[in-house]
C-alpha positions as CSV (number, residue, x, y, z in Angstrom):
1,X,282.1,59.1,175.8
2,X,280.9,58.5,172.4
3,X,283.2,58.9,169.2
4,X,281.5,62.1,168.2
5,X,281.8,63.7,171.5
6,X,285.6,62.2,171.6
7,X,286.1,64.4,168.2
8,X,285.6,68.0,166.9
9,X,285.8,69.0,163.5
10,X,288.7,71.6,162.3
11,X,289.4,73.2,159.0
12,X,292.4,74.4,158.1
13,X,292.4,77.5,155.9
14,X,295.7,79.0,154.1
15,X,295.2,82.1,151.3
16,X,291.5,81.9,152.0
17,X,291.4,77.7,150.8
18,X,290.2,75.5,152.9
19,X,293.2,72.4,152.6
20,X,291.7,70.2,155.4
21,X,288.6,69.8,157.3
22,X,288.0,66.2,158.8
23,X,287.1,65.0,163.0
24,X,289.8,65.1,165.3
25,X,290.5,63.3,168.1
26,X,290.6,65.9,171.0
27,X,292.7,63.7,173.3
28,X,295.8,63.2,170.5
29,X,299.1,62.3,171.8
30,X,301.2,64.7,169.8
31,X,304.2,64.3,168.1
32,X,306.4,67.6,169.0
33,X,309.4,68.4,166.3
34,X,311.9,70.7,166.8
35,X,313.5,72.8,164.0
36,X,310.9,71.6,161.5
37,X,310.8,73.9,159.1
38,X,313.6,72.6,156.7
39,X,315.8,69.3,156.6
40,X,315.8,66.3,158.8
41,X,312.9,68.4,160.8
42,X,311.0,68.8,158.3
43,X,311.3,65.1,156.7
44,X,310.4,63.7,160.1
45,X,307.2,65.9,160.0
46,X,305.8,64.6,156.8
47,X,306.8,61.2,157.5
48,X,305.3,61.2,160.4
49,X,302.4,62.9,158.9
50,X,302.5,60.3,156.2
51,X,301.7,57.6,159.0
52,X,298.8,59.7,160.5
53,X,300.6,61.0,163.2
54,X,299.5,64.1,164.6
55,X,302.8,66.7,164.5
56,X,303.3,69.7,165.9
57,X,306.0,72.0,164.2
58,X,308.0,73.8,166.8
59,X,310.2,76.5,164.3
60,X,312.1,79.9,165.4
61,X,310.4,81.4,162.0
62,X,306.5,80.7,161.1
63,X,307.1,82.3,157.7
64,X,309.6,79.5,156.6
65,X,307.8,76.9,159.1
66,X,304.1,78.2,156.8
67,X,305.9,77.3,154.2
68,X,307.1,74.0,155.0
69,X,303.8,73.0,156.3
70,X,302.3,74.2,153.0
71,X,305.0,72.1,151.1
72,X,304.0,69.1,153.1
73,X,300.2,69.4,152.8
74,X,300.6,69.7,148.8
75,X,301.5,66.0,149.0
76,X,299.4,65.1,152.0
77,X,296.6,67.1,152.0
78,X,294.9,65.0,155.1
79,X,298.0,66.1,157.4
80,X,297.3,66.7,160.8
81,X,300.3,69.1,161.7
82,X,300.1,72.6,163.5
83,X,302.8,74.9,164.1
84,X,304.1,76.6,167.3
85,X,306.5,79.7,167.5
86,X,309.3,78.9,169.4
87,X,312.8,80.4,169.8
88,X,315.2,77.6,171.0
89,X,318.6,80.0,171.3
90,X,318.1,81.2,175.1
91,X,316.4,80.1,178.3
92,X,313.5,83.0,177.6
93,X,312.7,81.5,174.6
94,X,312.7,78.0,175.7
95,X,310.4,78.4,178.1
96,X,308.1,80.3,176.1
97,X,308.4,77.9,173.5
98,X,307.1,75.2,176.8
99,X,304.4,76.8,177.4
100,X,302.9,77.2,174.2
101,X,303.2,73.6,173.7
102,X,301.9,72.7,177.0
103,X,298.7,74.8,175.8
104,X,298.6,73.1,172.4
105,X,299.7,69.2,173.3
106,X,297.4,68.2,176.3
107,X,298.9,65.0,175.5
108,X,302.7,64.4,174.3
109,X,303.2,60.8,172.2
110,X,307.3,61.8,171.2
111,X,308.9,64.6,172.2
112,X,311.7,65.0,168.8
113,X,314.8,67.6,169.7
114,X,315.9,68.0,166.7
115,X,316.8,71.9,165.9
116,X,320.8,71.9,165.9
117,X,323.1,74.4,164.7
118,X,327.1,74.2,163.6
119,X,329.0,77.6,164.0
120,X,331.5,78.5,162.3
121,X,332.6,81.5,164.5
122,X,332.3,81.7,168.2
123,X,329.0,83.5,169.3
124,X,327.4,84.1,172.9
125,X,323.8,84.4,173.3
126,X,321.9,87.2,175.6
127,X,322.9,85.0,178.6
128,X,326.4,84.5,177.7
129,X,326.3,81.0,176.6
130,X,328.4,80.0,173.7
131,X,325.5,79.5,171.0
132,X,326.3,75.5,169.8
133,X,326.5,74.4,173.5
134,X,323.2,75.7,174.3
135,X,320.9,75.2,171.4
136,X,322.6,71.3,170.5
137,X,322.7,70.9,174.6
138,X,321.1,73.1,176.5
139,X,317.8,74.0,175.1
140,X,316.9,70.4,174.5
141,X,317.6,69.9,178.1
142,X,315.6,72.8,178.8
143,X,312.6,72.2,177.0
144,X,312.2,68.2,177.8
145,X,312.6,68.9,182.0
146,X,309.9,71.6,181.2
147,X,307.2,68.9,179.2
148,X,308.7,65.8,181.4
149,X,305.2,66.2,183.9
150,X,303.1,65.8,180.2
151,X,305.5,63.2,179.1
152,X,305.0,61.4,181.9
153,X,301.1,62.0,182.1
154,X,300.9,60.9,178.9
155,X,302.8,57.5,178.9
156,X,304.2,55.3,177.5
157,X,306.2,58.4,175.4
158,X,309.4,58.9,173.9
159,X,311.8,61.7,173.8
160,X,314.4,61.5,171.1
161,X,317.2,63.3,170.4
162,X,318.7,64.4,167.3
163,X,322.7,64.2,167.9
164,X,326.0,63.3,166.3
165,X,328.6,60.2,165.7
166,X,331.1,63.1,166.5
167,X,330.0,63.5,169.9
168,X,333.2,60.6,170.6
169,X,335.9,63.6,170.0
170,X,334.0,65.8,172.4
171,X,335.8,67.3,175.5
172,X,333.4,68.8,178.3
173,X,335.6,71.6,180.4
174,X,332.8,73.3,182.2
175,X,335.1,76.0,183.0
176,X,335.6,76.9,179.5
177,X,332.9,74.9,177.1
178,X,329.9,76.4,177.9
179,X,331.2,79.9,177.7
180,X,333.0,79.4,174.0
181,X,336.6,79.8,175.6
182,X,338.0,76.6,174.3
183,X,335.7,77.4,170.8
184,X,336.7,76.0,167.9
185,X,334.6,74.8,164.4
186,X,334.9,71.0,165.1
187,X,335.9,71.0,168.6
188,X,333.1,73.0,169.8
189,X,330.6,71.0,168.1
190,X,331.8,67.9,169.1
191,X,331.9,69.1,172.7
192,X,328.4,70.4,172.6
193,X,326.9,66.6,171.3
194,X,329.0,64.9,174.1
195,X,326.9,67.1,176.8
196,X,324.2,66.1,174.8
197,X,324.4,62.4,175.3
198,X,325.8,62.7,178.4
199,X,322.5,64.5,179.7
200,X,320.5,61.7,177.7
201,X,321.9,58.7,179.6
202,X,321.2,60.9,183.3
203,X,317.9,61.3,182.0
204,X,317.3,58.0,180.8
205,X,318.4,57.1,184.8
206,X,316.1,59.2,186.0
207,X,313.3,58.2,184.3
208,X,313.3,54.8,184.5
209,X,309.6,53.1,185.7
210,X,308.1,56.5,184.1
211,X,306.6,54.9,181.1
212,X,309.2,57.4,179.4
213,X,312.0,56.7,177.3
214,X,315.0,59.3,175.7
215,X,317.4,57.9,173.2
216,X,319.7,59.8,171.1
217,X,320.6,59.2,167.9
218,X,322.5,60.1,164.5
219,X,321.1,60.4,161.7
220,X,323.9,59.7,158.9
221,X,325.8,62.5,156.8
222,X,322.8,64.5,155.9
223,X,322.4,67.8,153.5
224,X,321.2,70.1,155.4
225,X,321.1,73.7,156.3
226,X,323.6,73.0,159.2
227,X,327.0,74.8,159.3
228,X,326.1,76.6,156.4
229,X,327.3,80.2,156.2
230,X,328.5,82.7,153.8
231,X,331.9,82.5,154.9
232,X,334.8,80.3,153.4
233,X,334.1,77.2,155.7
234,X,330.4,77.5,155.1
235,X,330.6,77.6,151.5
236,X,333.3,74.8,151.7
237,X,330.9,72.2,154.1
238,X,328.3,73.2,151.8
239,X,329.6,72.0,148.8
240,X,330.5,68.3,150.8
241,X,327.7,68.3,151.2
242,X,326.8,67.6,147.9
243,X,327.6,64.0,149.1
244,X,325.5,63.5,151.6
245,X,322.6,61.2,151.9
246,X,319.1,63.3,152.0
247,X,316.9,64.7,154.7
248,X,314.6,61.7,154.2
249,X,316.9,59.4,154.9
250,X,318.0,60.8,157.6
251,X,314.4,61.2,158.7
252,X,314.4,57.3,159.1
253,X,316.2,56.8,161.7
254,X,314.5,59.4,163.8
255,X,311.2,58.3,162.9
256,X,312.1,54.5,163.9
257,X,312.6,55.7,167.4
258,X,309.8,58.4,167.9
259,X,307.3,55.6,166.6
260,X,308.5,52.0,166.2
261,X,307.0,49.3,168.1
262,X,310.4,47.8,168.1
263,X,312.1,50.5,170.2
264,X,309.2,49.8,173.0
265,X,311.2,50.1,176.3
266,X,314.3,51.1,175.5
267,X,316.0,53.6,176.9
268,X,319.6,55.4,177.3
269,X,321.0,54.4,173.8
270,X,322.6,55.7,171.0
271,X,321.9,54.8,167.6
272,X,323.6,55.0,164.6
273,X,321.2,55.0,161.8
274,X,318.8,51.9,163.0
275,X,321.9,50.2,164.9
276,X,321.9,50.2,168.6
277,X,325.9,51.2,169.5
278,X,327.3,51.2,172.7
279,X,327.8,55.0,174.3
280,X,331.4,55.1,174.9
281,X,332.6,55.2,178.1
282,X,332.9,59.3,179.1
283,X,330.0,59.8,178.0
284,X,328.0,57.3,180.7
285,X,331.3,57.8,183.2
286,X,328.9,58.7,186.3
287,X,331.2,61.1,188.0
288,X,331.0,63.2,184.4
289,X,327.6,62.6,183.6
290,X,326.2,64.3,186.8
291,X,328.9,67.1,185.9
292,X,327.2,67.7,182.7
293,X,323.4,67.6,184.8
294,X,324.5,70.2,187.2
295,X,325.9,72.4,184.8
296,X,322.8,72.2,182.5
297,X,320.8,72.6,185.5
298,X,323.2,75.5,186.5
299,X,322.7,77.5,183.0
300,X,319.1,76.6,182.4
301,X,317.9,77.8,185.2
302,X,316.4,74.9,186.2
């Protein structure tokens, strides 16, 4: 096949100007982003953009994810990123979010679940899942089992997933996590990230000789959108956070394992920043860890 038959040309058009027109690979891996529309998301985006990565935006809103991608393409005009729709907050939309991208990725590079949340109440959603547990758990889960056949088709790829330190003062009760029973601010988040990496290092198992590697990772203290809500602890994390390192920063880390040579072949880690750490023992206890798979399996459907 020759280069021009390997390529078609696409312009890009936004309030009636054309921001981009240049040949594109047709067989792009992808570089899929989760909650990319603001913070750590939406840093990993441009920086990935920024290395001439295609990215594909996978935000709950298109208005705000428009404007990110507008925001982006003001300082790199030559960016190669698309969005995708996708609701990450139940199994519906999770798996209409999966098929979108299976339509628009024939060919998956990094598979980045990043979109988190931090609630400050306790919340269900339609399916009666306590909302922190299944869009920092769950949904991840969900939408990686659902791409793993183009993951797999398209190795060597990486999935990488956007977690936290706090994960080590997580308790999983399936009786009671899942469903917001135990719920607490802290608790409930920390619980929800210990699932998290617990359902990393099974998968990691699972997919070893696949060409396909998950690691999960945090990030640093970031500012960020996350926890922030108009009541008293919102507005209280949200002015700590006025400490906090920056989304690009944070961005580092995540990029450095969705796209680093040096990363080649790893799999079932955690990292702190760039720093490769040891998971801590219940969260790779095997007895727990296939706990944490059938559950997710359980609520997802799968």
């Amino acid at each position: 096949m020759s280069r021009h038959e390997n390529c078609r040309a696409r312009a890009y058009v936004k309030d009636g100007i054309n921001v981009m027109k240049q040949q594109i690979p047709i067989n792009k891996p992808w570089y899929i982003v989760t909650g990319a529309n603001a913070g750590i998301g939406k840093a990993v985006a441009e920086g990935l953009a920024a290395m001439h990565k295609p990215v594909i935006m996978l935000c709950r809103s298109r208005d705000k994810a428009e404007a990110a991608l507008g925001d982006i393409r003001s300082r790199i005009p030559e960016a190669d990123i698309k969005i995708v729709a996708g609701d990450l907050s139940d199994n519906t939309g999770v798996r209409l979010a999966a098929e979108n991208l299976l339509t628009e990725a024939p060919k998956i590079a990094a598979l980045i679940n990043n979109a988190g949340i931090w609630m400050t109440r306790c919340e269900l959603n339609a399916y009666g899942i306590e909302k922190s547990f299944y869009v920092n758990c769950l949904a991840p889960f969900l939408l990686t089992n659902l791409l793993l056949d183009r993951l797999k088709e398209s190795a060597p790829a990486r999935i990488v997933n956007v977690n936290a330190v706090l994960y080590v003062f997580g308790k999983l009760d399936i009786e009671k996590t899942p469903y917001g029973r135990d719920f607490s601010m802290f608790r409930s988040y920390c619980n929800s990230k210990l699932a998290g990496v617990m359902t990393t290092v099974q998968m990691a198992k699972r997919l070893e000789g696949s060409g396909v590697t998950i690691n999960a990772l945090h990030p640093g203290v970031i500012k960020s959108n996350l926890g922030v809500t108009q009541d008293l602890k919102g507005k209280l994390l949200n002015l700590i956070k006025l400490l906090f390192k920056t989304p690009e920063k944070g961005a580092e880390t995540v990029i450095n394992l969705a796209a680093s040579n040096e990363i080649t072949g790893i799999s079932g880690r955690f990292f702190l920043l760039k720093k490769d750490l040891p998971v801590i023992a219940k969260a790779k206890d095997e007895v727990l860890c296939k706990q944490a798979w059938d559950l997710s399996e359980k609520l997802t459907g799968l």
